[in-house]
N, C-alpha and C positions, 0 to 999 in steps of 0.2 A: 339023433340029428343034432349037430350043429349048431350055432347063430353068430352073427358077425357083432365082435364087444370092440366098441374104439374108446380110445385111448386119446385124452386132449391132454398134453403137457402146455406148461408154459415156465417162462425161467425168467429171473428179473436180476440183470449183471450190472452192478456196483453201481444200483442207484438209474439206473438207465431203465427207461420203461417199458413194459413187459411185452415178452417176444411170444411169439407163438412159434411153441417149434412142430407141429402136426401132430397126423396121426397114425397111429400105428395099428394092424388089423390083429388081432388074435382071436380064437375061438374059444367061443363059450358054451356047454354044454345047457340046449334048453332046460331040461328038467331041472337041472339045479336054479333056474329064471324060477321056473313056475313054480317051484319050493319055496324062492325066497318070496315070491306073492304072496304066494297062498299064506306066510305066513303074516302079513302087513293088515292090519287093522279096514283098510281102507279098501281091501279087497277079499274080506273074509265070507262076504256073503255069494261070489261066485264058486261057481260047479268046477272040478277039474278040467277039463274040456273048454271051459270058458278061459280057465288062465292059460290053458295052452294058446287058446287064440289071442289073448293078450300079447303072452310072452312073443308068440309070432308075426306080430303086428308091429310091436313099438321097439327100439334099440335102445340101450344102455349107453352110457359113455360115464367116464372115469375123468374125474379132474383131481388135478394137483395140491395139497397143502397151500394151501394165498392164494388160487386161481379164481379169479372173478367167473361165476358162473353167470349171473346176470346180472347187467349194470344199469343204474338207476339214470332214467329218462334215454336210454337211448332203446330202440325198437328191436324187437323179437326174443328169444329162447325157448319160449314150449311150456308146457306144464312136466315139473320135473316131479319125481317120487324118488326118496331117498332109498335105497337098496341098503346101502351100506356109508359108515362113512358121519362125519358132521358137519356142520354149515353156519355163518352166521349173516343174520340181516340186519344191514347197516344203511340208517337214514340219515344222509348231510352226514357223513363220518361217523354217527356216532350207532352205536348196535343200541339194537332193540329186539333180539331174538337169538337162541340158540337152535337149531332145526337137529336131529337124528332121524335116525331110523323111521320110513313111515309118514315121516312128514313131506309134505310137499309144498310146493311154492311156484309161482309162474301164474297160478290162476289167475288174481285177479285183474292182473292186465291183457288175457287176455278173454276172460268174460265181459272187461267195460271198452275195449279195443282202444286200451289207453297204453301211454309208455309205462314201464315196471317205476315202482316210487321207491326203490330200494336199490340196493346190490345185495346177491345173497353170493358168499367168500367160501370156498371150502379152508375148514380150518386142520382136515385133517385128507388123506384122501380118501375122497368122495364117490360113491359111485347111484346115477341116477340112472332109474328109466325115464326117456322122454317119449313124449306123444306132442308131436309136432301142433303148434299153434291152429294149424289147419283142418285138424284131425280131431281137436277137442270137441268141439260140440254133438259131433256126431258118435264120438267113441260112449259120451254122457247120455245121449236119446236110447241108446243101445244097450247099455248097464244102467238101468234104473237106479240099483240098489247102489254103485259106486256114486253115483248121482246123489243120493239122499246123504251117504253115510259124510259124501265132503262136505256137501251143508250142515248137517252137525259139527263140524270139523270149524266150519267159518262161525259158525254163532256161538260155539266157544271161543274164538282168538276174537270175535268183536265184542263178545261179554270182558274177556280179560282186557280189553282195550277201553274200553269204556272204565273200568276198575281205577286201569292204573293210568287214565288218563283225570279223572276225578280227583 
């Protein structure tokens, strides 16, 4: 079976600010989705069956080398999971994160239903699953265990933040 992979380019010509030129449909082989899950930390505790339903639930998209994935104070994106691909987050211009593999980003704005306090940049091309803003809380009531293991996931980036805010 199938699933539909989009493709978000964007292009920034001499200095003139950044266009969006769409998207493009190409097919992506599930199994190889529920491969790259199964092998992410953050969903090592579901059954095959379970990531197939993941995989067939939530879509992928692919950004660009400098494409603004999410921008800092303005509304929406989703909870993204890095597939493939790097990313960095950048507060008032300046980084404060490098994201790979596994990581993800999007949560906390919309667990406090606040604007994102970041931009997170793809530095290299990037490929995310997302799960739609709408669709988070419920996808979390439903996977316990993804549920727990992101809370671990946050009380290490707020111990390191506490560290190296100290």
């Amino acid at each position: 079976m199938q699933r539909l992979l989009r493709w978000s380019l964007a292009a920034t010509f001499r200095g003139l600010e950044e266009v969006q030129l769409g998207f493009a449909a190409v097919e992506a082989p599930t199994a190889s989705f529920v491969d790259t899950l199964a092998r992410l930390s953050l969903f090592a505790d579901l059954t095959h069956p379970q990531l197939e339903a993941v995989a067939h639930s939530f879509g992928e998209e692919v950004f660009a080398e400098g494409q603004r994935v999410i921008r800092q104070d303005v509304t929406g994106g989703g909870f993204h999971v890095i597939l493939d691909g790097e990313a960095q987050v950048v507060i008032d211009g300046q980084e404060r994160a490098r994201l790979t593999r596994g990581d993800f980003f999007g949560e906390i704005a919309l667990l406090t239903d606040e604007v994102p306090t970041a931009d997170v940049i793809a530095t290299s091309l990037l490929r995310c699953m997302i799960i739609p803003d709408h669709e988070l809380k419920a996808f979390l009531l439903k996977q316990p265990s993804v549920m727990y293991r992101m809370l671990q996931i946050e009380a290490r980036r707020l111990r390191a933040a506490n560290v190296w805010n100290s």
